[in-house]
N, C-alpha and C positions, 0 to 999 in steps of 0.2 A: 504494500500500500504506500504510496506517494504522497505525504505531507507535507511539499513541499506546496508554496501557492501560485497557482497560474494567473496569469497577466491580467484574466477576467477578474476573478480576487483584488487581485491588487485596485485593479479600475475602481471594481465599485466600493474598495476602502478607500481611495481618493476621492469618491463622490459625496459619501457619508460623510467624510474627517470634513472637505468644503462647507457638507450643508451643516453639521454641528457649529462652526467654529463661525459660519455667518449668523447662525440662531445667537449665539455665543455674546458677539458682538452686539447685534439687534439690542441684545436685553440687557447688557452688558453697561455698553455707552453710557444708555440714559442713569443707573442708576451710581454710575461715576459721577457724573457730572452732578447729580441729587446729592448723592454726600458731602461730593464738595463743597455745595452751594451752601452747607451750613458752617463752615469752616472758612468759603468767601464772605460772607454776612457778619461775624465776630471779625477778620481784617478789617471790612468796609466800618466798623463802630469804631473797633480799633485805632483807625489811624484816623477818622476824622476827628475823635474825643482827645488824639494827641495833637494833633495841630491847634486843638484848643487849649489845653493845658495839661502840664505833664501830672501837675495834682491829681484835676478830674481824671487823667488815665488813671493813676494809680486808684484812684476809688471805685473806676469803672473796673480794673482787671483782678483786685480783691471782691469788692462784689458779685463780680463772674463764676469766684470759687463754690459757693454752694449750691449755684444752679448749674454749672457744667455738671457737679459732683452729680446731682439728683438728674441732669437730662442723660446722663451716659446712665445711671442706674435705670430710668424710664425706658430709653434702646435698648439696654441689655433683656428686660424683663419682657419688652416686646416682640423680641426678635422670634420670639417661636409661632406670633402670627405670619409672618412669612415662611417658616419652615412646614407650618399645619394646612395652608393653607394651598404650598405649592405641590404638599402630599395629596392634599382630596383634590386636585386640580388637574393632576398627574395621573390619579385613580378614575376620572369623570364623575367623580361625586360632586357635582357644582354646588347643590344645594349645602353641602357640609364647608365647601367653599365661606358663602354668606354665615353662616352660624358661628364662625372662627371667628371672621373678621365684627361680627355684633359683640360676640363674648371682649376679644380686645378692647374693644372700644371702651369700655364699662372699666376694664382696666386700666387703660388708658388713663379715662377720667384721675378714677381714683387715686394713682400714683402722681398724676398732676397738681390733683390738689393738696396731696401728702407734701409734694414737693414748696406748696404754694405756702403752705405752711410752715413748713423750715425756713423759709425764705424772708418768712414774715417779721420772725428774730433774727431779721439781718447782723444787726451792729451788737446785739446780746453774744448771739452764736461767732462774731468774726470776734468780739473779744473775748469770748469762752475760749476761743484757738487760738489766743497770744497773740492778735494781733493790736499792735499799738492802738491807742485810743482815739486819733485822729484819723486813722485810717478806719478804723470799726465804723464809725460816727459817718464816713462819708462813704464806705462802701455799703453801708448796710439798707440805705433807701436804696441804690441800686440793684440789691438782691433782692428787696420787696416790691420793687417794680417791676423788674424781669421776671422775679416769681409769679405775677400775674398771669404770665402768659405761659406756663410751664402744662397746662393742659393742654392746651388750643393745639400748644405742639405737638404735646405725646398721639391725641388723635390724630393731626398730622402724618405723624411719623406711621403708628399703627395703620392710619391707608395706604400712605404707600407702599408698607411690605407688603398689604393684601393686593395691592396691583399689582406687585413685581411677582409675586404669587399665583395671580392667574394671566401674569405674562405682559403686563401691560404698566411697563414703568414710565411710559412718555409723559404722564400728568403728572405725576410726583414732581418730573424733574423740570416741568415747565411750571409748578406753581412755585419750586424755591428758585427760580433763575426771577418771576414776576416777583416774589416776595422781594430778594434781594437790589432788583430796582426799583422798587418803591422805599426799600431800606435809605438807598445809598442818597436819592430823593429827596425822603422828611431829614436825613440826616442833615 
């Protein structure tokens, strides 16, 4: 028996490997450029809050501390609506599809508002962590104002995995490239 592979073999692994690695890309792209857009949005505060003063930066990138902390804790805790979701999507259980992405939500919320909550002892919590008391005092409204928005995002975040999930990242990544110019904008 001959296990080596004839040239037919090889063609249609070169057909296959093509049409994966163009799916690959498709789905790929947009949800690059989605991450990144949250990572462009903190530069875009970034450097306009420094061109105004290097104080306000410093009370904007203290302040930052306990909502990055809680939106990386919200992604992490979310990330298995994208993983459940690209399962039953995979399976053609659509309907179990929607039921994931409703269950997150709810989570979502919750972690949101947990988060909005820690945020709300801004200048308590940044001098509970040894931060100087003029920095507490000036980063800690900027953690109770950013906190505000710590749910809005987590749902955010929670649909786009359920997009990227049933395959469909292009909205994700075209409402944080709009969020980001209207950022850079009011900024």
């Amino acid at each position: 028996m001959d296990l080596q592979p004839t040239t037919e073999d090889t063609a249609g692994l070169a057909v296959r490997l093509r049409r994966h690695v163009a799916d690959l890309m498709r789905l790929a792209a947009p949800v690059v450029v989605a991450r990144a857009g949250i990572m462009v949005m903190a530069f875009v505060d970034t450097a306009m809050v420094g061109r105004y003063s290097a104080r306000e930066l410093a009370y904007l990138g203290i302040g930052l501390a306990p909502i990055t902390t809680v939106l990386l804790t919200g992604i992490s805790l979310l990330m298995g609506t994208l993983v459940l979701t690209a399962s039953a999507f995979g399976a053609e259980r659509f309907t179990e599809c929607g039921a994931v992405w409703r269950r997150s939500l709810g989570y979502a919320l919750a972690v949101g508002l947990a988060g909005a909550a820690i945020c709300s002892v801004g200048e308590p919590l940044l001098a509970a962590l040894g931060q100087p008391p003029d920095l507490a005092a000036g980063g800690g409204p900027v953690a109770q104002v950013i906190g505000l928005g710590l749910a809005a995002q987590l749902v955010f975040v929670t649909t786009t995995f359920f997009l990227e999930g049933i395959k469909r990242p292009v909205p994700g990544m075209v409402m944080i490239i709009a969020a980001n110019v209207i950022n850079a904008f009011l900024n």
